[in-house]
N, C-alpha and C positions, 0 to 999 in steps of 0.2 A: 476487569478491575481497572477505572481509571488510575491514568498515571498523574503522579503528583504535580501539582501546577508549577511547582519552584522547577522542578527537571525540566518540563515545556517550554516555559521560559528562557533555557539557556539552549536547548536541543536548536541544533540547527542543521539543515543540510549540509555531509561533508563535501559535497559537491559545487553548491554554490553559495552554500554559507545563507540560500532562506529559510525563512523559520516555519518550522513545522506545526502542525495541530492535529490531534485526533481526529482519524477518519470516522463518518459517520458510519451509520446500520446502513443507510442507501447503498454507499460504497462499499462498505463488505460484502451484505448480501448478491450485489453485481458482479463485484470480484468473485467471491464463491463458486457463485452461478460459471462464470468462465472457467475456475477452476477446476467444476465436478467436467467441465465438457475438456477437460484438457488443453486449454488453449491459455495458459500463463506462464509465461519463464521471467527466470529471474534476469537481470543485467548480462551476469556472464551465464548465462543461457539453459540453465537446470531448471528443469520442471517444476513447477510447485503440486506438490503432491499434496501438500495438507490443507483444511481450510484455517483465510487468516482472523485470529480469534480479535484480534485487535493491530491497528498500524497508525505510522503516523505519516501524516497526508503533507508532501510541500507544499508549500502556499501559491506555485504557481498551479498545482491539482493535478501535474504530469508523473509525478513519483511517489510510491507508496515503500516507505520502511517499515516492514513486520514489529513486532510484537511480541515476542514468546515467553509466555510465564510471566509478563509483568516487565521483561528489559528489552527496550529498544535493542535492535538489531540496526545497527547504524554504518553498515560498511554498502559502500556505493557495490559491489555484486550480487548483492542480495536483495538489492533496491528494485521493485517490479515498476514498469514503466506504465503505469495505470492508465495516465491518458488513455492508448490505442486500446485497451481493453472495455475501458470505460464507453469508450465511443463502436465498439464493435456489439456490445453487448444492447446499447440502445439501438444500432443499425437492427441487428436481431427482435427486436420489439414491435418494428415499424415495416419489416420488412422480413 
């Protein structure tokens, strides 16, 4: 279920204060994909054991904030570091 535009709008990374947008299908199902191979932790370093049904993507494309049931999940340790996943998971494509 998308999230409401007026909430995007104001959502911004507690980290660096950029603004966020919903991650695409490309990006989840890559995420996923790493997820089912075990290879995603969060910030402070737990597993991601579920897949993520929705997240919201920073605008520099390095950080991904979950999504559960419709409410951002907005605390920097729970925040998965997408880039290195993103780019491990294309290395695995090509290689």
């Amino acid at each position: 279920m998308p999230l409401d535009q007026e909430l995007l709008d104001i959502l911004v990374c507690p980290e660096t204060r950029e603004p966020l947008a919903e991650a695409d299908a490309d990006v989840l199902d890559r995420l996923n994909a790493a997820i089912e191979d075990g290879g995603v932790r969060t910030r402070d370093g737990k597993a991601v054991m579920s897949p993520v049904v929705e997240g919201l993507l920073r605008k520099d494309g390095r950080v991904l904030y979950p999504v559960r049931e419709g409410i951002p999940i907005m605390l920097i340790d729970e925040a998965i570091e997408i880039s290195e996943v993103l780019a491990d998971s294309l290395r695995g494509r090509t290689g």
